[in-house]
C-alpha positions as CSV (number, residue, x, y, z in Angstrom):
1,X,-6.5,-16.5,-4.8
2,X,-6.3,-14.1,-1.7
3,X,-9.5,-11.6,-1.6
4,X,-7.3,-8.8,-0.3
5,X,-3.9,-7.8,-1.5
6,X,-0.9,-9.4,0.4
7,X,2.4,-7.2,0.9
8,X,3.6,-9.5,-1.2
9,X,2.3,-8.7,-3.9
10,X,3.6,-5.6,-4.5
11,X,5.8,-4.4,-7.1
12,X,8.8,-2.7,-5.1
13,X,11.0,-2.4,-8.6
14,X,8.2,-0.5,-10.1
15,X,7.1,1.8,-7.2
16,X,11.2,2.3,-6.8
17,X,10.9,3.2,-10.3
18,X,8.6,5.5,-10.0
19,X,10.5,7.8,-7.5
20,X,9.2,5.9,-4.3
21,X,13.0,5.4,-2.4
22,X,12.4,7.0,0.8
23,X,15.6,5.6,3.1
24,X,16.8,2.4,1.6
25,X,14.2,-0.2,3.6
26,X,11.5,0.2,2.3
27,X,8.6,-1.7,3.5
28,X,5.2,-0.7,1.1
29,X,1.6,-1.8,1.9
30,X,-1.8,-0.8,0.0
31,X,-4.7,0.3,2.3
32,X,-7.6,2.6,1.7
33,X,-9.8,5.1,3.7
34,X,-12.2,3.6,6.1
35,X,-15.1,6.3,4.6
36,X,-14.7,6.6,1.1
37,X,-12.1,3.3,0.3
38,X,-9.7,5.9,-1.4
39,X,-6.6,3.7,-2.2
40,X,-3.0,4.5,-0.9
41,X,0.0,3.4,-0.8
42,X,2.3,3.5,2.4
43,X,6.2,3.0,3.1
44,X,5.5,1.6,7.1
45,X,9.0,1.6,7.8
46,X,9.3,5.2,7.8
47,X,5.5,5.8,7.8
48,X,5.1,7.9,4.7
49,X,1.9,7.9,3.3
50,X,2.1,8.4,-0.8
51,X,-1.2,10.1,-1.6
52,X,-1.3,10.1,-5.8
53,X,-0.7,6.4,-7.9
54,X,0.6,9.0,-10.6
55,X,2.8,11.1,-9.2
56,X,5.0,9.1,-6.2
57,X,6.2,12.7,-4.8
58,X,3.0,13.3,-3.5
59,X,3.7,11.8,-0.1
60,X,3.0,12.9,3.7
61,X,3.3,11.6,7.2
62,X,0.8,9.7,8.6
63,X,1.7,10.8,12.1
64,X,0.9,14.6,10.4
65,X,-2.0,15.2,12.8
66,X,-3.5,17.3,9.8
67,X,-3.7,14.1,7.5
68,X,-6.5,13.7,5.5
69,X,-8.3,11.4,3.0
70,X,-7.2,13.2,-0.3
71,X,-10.9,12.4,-1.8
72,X,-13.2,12.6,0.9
73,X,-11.1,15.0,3.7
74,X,-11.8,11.9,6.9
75,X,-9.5,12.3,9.3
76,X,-7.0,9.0,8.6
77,X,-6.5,6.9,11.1
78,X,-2.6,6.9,12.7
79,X,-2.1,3.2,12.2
80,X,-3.9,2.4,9.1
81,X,-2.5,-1.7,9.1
82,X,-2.9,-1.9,12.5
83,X,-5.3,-4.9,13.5
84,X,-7.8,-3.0,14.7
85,X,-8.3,-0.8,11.6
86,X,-7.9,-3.8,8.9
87,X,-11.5,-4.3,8.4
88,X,-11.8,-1.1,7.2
89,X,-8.5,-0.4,5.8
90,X,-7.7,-3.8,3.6
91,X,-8.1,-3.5,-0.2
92,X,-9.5,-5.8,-2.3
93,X,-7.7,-7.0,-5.9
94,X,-10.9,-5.4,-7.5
95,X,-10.7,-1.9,-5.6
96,X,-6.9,-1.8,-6.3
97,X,-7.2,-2.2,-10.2
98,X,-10.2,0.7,-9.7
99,X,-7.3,2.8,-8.3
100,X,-4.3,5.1,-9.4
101,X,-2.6,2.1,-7.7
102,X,-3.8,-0.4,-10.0
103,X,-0.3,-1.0,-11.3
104,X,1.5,-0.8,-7.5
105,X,0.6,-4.7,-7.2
106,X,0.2,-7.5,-9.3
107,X,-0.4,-11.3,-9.1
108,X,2.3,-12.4,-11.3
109,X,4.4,-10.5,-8.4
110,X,2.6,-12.4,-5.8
111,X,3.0,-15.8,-6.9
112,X,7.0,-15.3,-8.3
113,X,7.6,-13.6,-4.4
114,X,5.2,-16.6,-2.8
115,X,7.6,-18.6,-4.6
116,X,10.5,-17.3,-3.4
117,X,9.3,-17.3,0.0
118,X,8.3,-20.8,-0.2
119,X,11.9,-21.6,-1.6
120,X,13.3,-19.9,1.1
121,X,11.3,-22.0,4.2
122,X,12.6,-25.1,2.5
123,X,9.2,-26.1,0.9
């Protein structure tokens, strides 16, 4: 199994669910806070940070200059998935199930959409 979570392996009919539509294309990732490994969710398509597991309304820019770490108040980085930040950014399966996230990702979800995608390159 992966160390980190995949985008794959999140759960877009639950988070949808749970009141996170934005626009229509979504595109969700998990990251975390490079200081204190706070975990969030994001919507990179329209780069919308969602700040609280429990309550999907609490959401904000991540080009909002004023953007903080909800637990620790770090300054977060603009481009939080961007190569450069990963190492500090990536969550682990353990830190996610420590999180509000916990249920944003699971790896019955990964292996049915690994499965899918592997039915869909012909393998």
């Amino acid at each position: 199994m992966e160390q980190f979570v995949p985008e794959h392996a999140i759960d877009y009919d639950e988070i949808l669910s749970r009141g996170g539509r934005n626009f229509g294309d979504e595109d969700f990732a998990v990251f975390r806070c490079p200081e204190c490994g706070k975990v969030y969710l994001i919507d990179y398509e329209v780069d919308i940070v969602f700040t609280n597991g429990k309550n999907l309304g609490a959401r904000v820019p991540i080009s909002d200059p004023g953007f903080t770490c909800v637990a620790c108040g770090s300054a977060m980085p603009e481009h939080p998935l961007s190569r450069r930040m990963l190492d500090r950014t990536r969550v682990t399966w353990d830190q996610l199930r420590e999180s509000d996230w916990a249920w944003a990702a699971t790896i019955e979800v990964m292996l049915r959409n690994r499965k899918q995608m592997n039915r869909e390159a012909g393998r």
